[in-house]
Biopython code that builds the backbone (N, CA, C, O; Angstrom):
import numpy as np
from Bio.PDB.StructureBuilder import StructureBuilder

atoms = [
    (1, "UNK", "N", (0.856, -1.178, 0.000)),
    (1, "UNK", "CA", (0.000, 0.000, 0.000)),
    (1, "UNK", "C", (0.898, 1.235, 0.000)),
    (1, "UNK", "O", (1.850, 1.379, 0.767)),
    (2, "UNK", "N", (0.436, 2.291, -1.113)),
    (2, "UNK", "CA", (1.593, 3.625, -0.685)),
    (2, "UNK", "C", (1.015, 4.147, 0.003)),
    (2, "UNK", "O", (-0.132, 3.868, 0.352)),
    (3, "UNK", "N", (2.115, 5.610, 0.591)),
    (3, "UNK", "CA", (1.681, 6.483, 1.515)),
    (3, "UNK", "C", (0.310, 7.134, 1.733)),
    (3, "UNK", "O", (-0.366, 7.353, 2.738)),
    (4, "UNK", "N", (0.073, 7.469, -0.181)),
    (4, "UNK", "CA", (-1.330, 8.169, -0.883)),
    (4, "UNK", "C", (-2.191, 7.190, 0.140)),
    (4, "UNK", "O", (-2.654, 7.718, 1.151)),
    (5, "UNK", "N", (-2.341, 6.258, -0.013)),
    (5, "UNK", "CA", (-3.358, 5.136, -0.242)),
    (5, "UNK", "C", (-3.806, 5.338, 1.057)),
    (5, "UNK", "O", (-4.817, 5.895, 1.485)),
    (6, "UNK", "N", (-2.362, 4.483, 1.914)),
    (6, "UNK", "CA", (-2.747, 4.964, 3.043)),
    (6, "UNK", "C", (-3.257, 6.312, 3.957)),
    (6, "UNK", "O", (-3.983, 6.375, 4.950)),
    (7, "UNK", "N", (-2.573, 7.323, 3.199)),
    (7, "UNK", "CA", (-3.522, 8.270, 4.153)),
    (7, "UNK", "C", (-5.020, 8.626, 3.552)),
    (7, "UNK", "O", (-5.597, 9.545, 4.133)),
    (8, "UNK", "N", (-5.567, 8.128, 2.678)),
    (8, "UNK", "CA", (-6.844, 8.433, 1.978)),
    (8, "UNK", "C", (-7.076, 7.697, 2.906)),
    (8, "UNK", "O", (-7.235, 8.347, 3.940)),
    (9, "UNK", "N", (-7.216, 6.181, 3.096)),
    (9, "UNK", "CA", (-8.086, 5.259, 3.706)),
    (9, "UNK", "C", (-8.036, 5.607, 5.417)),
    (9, "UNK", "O", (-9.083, 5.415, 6.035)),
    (10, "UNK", "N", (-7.167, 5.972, 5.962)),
    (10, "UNK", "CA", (-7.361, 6.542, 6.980)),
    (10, "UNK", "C", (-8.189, 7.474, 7.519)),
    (10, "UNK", "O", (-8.788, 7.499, 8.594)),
    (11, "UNK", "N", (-8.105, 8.646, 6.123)),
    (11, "UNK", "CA", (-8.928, 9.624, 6.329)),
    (11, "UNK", "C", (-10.545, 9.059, 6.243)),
    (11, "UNK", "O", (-11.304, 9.411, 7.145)),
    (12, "UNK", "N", (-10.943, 8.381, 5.399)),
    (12, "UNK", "CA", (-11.574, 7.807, 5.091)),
    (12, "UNK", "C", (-12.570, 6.772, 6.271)),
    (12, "UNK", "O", (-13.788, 6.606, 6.208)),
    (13, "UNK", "N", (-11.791, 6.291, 7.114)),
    (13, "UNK", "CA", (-12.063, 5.368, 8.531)),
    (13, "UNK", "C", (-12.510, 6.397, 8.521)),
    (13, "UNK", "O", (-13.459, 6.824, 7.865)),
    (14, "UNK", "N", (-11.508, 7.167, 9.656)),
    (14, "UNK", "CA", (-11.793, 8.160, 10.467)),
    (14, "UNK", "C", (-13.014, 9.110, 10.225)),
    (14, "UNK", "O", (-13.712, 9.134, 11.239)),
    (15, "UNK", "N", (-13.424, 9.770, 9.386)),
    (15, "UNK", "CA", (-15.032, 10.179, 8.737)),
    (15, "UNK", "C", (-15.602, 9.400, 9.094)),
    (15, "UNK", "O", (-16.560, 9.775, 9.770)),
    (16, "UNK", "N", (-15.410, 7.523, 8.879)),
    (16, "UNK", "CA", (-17.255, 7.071, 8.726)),
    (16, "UNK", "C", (-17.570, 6.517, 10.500)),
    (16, "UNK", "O", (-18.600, 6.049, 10.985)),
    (17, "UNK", "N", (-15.702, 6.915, 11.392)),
    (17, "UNK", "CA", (-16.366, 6.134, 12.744)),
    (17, "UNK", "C", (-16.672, 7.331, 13.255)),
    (17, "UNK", "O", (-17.533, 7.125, 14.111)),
    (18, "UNK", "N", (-16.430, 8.464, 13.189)),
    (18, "UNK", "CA", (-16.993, 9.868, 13.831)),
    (18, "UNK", "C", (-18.549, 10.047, 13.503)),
    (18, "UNK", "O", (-19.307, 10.634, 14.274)),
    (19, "UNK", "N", (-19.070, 9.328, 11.938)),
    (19, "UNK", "CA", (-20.451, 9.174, 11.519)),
    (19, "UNK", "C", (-20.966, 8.352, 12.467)),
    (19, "UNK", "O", (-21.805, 8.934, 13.154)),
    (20, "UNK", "N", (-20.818, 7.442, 12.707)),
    (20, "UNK", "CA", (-21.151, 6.171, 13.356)),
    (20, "UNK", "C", (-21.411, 6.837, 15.060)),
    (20, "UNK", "O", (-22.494, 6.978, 15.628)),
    (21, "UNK", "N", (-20.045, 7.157, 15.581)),
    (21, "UNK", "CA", (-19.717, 7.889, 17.107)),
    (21, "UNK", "C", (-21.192, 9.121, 16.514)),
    (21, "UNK", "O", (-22.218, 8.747, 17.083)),
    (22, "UNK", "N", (-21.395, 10.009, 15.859)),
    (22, "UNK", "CA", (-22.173, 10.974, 16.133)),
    (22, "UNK", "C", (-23.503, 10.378, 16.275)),
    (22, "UNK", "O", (-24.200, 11.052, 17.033)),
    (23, "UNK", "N", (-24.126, 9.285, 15.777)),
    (23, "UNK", "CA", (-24.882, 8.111, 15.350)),
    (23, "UNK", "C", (-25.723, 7.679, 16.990)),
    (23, "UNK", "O", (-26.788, 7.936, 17.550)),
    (24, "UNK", "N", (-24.468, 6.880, 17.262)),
    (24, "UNK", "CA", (-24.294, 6.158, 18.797)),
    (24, "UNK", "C", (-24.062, 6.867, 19.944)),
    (24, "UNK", "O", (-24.295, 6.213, 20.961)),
    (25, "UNK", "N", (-23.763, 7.748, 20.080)),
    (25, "UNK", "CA", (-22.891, 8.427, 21.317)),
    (25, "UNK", "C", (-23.586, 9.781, 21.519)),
    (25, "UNK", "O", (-24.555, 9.984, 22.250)),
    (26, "UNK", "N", (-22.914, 10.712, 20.725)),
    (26, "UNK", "CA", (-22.979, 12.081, 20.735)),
    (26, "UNK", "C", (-23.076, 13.027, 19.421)),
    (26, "UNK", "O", (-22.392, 12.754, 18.434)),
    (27, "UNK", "N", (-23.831, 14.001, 19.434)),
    (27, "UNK", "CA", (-23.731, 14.501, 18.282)),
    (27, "UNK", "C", (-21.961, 15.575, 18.330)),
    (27, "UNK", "O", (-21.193, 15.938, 17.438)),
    (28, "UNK", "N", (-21.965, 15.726, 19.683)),
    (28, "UNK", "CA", (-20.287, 16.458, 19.400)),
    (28, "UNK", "C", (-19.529, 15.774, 18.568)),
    (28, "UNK", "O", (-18.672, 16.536, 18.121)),
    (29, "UNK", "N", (-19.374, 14.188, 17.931)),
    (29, "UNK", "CA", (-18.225, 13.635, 17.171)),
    (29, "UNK", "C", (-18.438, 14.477, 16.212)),
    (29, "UNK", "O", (-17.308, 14.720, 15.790)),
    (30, "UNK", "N", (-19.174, 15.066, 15.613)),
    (30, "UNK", "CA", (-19.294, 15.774, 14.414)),
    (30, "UNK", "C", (-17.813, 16.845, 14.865)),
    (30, "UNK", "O", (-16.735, 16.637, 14.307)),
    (31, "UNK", "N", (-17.843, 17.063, 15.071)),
    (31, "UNK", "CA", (-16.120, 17.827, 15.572)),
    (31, "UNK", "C", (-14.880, 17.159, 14.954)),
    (31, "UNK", "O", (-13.976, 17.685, 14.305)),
    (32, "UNK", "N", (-15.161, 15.061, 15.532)),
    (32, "UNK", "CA", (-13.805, 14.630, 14.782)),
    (32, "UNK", "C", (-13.998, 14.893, 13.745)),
    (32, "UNK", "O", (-13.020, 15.494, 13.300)),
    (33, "UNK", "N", (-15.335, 14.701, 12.503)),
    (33, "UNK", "CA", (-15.598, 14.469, 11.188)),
    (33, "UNK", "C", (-15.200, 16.361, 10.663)),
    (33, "UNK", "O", (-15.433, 16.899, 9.581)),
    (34, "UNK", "N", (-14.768, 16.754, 11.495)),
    (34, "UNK", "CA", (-14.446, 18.353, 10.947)),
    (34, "UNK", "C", (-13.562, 18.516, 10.763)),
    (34, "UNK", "O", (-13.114, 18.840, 9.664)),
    (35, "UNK", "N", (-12.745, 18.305, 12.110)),
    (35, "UNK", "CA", (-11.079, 17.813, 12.181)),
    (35, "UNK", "C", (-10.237, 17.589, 11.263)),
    (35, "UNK", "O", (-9.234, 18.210, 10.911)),
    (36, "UNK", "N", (-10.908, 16.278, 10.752)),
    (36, "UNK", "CA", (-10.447, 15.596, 9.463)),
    (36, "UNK", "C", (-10.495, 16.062, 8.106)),
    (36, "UNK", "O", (-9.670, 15.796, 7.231)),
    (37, "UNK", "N", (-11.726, 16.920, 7.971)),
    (37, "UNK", "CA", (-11.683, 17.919, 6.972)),
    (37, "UNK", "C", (-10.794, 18.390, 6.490)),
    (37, "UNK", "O", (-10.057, 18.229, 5.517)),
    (38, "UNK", "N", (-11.014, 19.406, 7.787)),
    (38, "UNK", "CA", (-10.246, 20.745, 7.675)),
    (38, "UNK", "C", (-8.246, 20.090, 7.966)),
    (38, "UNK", "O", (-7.337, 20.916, 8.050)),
    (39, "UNK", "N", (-8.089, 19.153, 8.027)),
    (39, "UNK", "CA", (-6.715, 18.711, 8.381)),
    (39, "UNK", "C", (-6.751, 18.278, 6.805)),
    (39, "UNK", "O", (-5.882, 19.082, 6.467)),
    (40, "UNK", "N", (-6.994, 17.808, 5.930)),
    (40, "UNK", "CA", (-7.071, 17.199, 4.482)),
    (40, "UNK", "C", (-6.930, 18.941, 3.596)),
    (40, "UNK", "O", (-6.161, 19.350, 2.726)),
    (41, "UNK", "N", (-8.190, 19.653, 4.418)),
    (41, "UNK", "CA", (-7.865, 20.996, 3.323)),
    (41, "UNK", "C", (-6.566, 21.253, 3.187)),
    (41, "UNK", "O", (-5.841, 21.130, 2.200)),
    (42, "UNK", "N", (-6.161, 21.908, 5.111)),
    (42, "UNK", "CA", (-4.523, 22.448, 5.146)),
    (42, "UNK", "C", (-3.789, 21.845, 4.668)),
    (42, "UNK", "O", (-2.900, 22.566, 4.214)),
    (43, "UNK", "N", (-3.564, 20.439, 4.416)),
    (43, "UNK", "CA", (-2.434, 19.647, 3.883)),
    (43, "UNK", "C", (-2.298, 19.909, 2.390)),
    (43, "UNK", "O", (-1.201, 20.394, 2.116)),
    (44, "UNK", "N", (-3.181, 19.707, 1.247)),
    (44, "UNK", "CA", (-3.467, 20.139, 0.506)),
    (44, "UNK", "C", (-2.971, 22.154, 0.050)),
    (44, "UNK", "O", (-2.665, 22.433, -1.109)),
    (45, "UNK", "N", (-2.989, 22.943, 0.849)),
    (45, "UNK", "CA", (-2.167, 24.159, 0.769)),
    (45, "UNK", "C", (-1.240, 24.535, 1.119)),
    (45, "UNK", "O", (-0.518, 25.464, 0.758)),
    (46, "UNK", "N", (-1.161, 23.427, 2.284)),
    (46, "UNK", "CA", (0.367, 24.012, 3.144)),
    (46, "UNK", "C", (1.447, 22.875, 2.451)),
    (46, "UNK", "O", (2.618, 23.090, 2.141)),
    (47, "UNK", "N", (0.547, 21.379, 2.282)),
    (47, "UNK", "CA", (1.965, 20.440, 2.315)),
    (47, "UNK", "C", (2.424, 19.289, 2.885)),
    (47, "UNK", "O", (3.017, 18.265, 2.546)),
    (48, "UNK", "N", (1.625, 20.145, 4.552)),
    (48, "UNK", "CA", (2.108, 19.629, 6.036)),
    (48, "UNK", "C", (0.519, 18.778, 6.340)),
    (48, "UNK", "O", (-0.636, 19.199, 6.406)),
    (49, "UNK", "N", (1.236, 17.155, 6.502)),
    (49, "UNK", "CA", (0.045, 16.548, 6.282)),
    (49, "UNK", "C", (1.000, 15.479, 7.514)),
    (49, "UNK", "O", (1.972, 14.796, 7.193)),
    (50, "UNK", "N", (0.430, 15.569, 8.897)),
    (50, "UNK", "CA", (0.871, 15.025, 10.060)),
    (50, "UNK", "C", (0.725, 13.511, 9.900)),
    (50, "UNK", "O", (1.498, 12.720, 10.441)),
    (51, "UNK", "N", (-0.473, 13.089, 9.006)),
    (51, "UNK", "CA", (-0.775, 11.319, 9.325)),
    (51, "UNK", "C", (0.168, 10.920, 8.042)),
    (51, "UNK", "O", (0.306, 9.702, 7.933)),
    (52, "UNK", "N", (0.676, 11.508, 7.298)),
    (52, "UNK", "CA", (1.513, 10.953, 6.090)),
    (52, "UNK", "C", (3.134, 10.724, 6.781)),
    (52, "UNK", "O", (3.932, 9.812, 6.565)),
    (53, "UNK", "N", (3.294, 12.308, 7.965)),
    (53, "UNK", "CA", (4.763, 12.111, 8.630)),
    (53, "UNK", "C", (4.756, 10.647, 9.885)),
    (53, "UNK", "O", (5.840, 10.155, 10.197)),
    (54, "UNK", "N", (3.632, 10.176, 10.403)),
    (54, "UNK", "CA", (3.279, 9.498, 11.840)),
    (54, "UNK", "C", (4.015, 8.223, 10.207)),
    (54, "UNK", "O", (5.165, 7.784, 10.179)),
    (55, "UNK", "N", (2.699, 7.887, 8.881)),
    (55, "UNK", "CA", (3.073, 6.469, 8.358)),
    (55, "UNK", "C", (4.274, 6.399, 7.906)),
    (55, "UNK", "O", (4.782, 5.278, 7.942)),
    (56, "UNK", "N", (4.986, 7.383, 7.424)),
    (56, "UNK", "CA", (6.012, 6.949, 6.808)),
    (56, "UNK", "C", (6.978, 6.634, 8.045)),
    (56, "UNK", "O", (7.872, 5.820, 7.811)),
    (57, "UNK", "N", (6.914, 7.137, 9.242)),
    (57, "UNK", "CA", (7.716, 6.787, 10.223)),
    (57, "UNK", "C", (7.413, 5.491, 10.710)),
    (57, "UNK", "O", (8.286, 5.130, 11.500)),
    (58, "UNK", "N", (6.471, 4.605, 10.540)),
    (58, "UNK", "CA", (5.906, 3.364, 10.817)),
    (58, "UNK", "C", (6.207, 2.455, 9.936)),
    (58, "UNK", "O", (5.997, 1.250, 10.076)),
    (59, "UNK", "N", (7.032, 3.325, 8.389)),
    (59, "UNK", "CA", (7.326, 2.378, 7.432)),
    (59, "UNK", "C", (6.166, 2.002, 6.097)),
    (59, "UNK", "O", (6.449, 1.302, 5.125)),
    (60, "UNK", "N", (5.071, 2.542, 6.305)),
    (60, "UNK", "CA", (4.092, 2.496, 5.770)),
    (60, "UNK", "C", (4.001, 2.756, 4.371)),
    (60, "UNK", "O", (3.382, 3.819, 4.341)),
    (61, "UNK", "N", (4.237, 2.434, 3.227)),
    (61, "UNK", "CA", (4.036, 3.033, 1.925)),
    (61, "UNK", "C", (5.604, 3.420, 1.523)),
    (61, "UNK", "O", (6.457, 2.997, 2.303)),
    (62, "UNK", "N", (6.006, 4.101, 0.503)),
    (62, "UNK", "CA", (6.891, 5.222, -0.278)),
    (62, "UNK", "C", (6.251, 6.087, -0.800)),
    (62, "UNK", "O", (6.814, 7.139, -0.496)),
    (63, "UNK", "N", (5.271, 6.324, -1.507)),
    (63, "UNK", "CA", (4.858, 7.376, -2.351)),
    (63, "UNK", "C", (4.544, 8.181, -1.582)),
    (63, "UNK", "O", (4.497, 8.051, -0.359)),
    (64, "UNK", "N", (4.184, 9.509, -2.491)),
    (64, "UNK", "CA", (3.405, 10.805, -1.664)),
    (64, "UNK", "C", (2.223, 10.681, -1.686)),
    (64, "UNK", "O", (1.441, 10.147, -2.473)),
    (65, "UNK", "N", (2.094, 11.363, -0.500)),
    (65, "UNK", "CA", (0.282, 11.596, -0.615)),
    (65, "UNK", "C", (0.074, 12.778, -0.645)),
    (65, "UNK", "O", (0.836, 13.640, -0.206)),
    (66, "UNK", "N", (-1.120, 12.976, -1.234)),
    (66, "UNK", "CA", (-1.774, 14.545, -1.792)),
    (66, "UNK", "C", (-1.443, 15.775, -1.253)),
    (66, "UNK", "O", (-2.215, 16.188, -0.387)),
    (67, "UNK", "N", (-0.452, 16.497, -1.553)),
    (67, "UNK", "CA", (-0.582, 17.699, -0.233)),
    (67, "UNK", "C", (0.424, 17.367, 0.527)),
    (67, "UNK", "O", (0.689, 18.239, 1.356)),
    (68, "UNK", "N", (1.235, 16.230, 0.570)),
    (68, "UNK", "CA", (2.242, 16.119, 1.531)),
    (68, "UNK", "C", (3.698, 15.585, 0.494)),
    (68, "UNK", "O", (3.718, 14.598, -0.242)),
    (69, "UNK", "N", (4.490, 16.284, 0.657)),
    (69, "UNK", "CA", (6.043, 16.450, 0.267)),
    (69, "UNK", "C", (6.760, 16.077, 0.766)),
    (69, "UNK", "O", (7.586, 16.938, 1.069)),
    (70, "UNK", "N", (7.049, 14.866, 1.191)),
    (70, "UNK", "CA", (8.109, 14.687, 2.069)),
    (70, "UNK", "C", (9.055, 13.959, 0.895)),
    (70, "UNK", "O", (8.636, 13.590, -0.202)),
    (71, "UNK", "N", (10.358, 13.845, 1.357)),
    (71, "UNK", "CA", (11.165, 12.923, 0.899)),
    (71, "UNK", "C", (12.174, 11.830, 1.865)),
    (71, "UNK", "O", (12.895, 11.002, 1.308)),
]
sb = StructureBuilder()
sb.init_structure("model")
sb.init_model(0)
sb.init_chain("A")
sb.init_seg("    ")
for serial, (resi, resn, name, xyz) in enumerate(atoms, 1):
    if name == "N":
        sb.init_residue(resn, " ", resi, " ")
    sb.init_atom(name, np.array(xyz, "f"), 0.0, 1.0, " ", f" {name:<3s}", serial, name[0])
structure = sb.get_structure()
């Protein structure tokens, strides 16, 4: 799996269990499902995309993912 991949599908979890948590729990999860948003926008303008620096340090992938530059 590359880096891309992986951080889409992450992002991706993360949206549908905050759906689920707002669902079951609380309507505040709607906060994580914002989070995640707005963390996908900034990466995308700035670059700086924190869950692409956490996988590649875990070994996770080579490629880039959207918005994030690392080498």
């Amino acid at each position: 799996m590359s880096l891309e991949q992986a951080v889409t599908a992450f992002a991706g979890v993360m949206i549908l269990i905050s759906v689920a948590l707002t669902q079951l729990v609380s309507p505040w999860w709607w906060l994580l499902t914002a989070f995640v948003g707005l963390n996908l926008l900034q990466s995308a303008f700035t670059g700086f995309c924190p869950a692409a620096m956490a996988m590649r340090k875990l070994g996770i992938g080579r490629g880039v993912a959207p918005g994030c530059h690392y080498k």
